[in-house]
N, C-alpha and C positions, 0 to 999 in steps of 0.2 A: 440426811438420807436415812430411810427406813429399811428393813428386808424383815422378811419370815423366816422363822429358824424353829427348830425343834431341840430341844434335849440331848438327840444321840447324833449331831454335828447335820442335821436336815437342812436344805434350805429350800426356797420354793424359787424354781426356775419359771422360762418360759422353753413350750415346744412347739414346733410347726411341723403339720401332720398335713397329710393330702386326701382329700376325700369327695367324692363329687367334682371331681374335675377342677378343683381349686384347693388355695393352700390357707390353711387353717391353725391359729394359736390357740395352745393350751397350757392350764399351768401344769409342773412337774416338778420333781427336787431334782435335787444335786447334793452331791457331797463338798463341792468346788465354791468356795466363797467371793468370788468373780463371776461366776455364772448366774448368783442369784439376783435375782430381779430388784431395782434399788426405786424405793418410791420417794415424791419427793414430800409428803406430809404421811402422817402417823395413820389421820382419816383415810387413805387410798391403800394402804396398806392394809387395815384394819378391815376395810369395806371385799378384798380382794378376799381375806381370811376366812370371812362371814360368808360371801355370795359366791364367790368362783372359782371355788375348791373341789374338788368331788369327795363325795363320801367317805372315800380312805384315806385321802390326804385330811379330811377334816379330820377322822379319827386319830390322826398321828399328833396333833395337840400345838400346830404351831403356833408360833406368838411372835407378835412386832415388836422388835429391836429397834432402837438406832444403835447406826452404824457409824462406828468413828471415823476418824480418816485417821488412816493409816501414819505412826508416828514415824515409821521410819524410812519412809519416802526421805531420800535427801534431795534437797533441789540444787538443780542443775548450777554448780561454781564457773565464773567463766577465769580464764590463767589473763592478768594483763599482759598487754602486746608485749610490753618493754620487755619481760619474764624471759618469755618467748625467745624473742631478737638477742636478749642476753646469752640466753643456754645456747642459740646457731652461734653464737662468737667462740666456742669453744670449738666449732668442728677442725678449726685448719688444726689444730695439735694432736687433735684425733687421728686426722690424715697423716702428718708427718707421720706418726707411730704405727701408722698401718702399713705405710711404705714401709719403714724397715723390716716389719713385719714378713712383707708381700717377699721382699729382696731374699729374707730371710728361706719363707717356704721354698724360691726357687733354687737356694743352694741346697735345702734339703733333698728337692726332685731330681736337681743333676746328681748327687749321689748315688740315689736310690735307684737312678735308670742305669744308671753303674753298674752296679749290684746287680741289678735285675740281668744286666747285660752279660756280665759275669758266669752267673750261673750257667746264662743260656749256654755260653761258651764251654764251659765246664761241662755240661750233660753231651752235647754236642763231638769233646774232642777228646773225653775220658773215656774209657771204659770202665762202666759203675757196676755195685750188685745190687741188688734188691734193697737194702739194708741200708746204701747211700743215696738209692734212685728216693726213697720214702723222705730220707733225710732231706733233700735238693728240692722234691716234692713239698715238702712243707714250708722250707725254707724259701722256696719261690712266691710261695700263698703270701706269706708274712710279708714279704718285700710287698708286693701287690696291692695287698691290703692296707699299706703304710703310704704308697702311692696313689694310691684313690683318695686318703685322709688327707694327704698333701693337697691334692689336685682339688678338692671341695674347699679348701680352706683359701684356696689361690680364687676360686672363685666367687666365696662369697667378701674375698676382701674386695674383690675388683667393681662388685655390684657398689658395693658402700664408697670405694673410690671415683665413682660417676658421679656421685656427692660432688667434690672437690672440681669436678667440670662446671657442673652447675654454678656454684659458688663464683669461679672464674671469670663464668660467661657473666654474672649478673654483675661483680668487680665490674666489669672491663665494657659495659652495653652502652649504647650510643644512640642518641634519639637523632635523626632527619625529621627537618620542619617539610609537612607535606603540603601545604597552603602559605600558611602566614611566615615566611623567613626573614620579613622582616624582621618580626618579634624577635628574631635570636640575631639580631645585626649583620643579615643576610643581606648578598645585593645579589640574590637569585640564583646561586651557585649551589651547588647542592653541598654545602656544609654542615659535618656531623657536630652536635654538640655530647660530649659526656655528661650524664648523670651524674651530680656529688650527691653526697648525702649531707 
């Protein structure tokens, strides 16, 4: 492929202008090496250079290049299945570790609702000054904010533990012959066969 370029990074585009009631191409630059116009011989390039420039764009001095292709395009790797299927056989240890995980955050939360419940009791059945209400004051934020961290964490384990449903459901899925039961040594009864692998 060809293009026009100039010295100070020019390239010669195309533009579409409207005029008498219709839409109309013209050449243009650009600064943008994607936008310029790609020919597919040296001659149509050349000829575009020569003939279909205007006056100021001729003055700017362009010239035909070829254009490389681009080296560092990498192309598209595909992962094999097996790769794949290997790295999902690690999830069930994932899960276990996420349950204790999970177990874990919610002895954190009954603490911290503790606490939280605490204080309440505290500002409720004390008589505080200023000095203690600031104290209680902050002290309540931090539990709070400790309690939200919890509570986001309970939930994005729970998202990633719908995993382990799935997994389960596809272990444990069962095909019914909807026509042919003979083929599965049906005598017409609606018997499920399981999946092996």
């Amino acid at each position: 492929m060809y293009i026009l370029y100039d010295e100070k990074g020019n390239y010669i585009c195309k533009d579409t202008f409207q005029q008498y009631g219709g839409m109309h191409e013209c050449y243009s630059i650009t600064t943008n090496i994607d936008n310029a116009v790609m020919f597919d011989s040296e001659e149509k390039a050349d000829n575009v250079r020569r003939n279909c420039l205007n006056r100021n764009l001729k003055r700017m001095g362009f010239r035909v290049t070829e254009q490389q292709p681009d080296v560092n395009v990498q192309e598209e790797k595909s992962v094999p299945v097996e790769v794949v299927l290997d790295d999902l056989s690690h999830v069930g240890s994932l899960l276990v570790d996420l349950n204790l995980k999970r177990d874990a955050l919610f002895n954190a939360l009954s603490v911290v609702d503790r606490e939280i419940s605490d204080i309440h009791h505290w500002l409720e059945l004390e008589k505080i000054n200023a000095c203690q209400g600031y104290k209680a004051s902050a002290m309540l934020r931090e539990k709070l904010l400790r309690r939200r961290s919890i509570k986001d964490g309970i939930e994005i384990i729970q998202a990633i533990s719908n995993v382990e449903t799935t997994i389960n459901n596809l272990k444990n899925r069962t095909y019914q012959p909807r026509e042919l039961k003979e083929l599965f040594g049906g005598d017409g009864n609606a018997n499920e066969h399981r999946r092996t692998h």
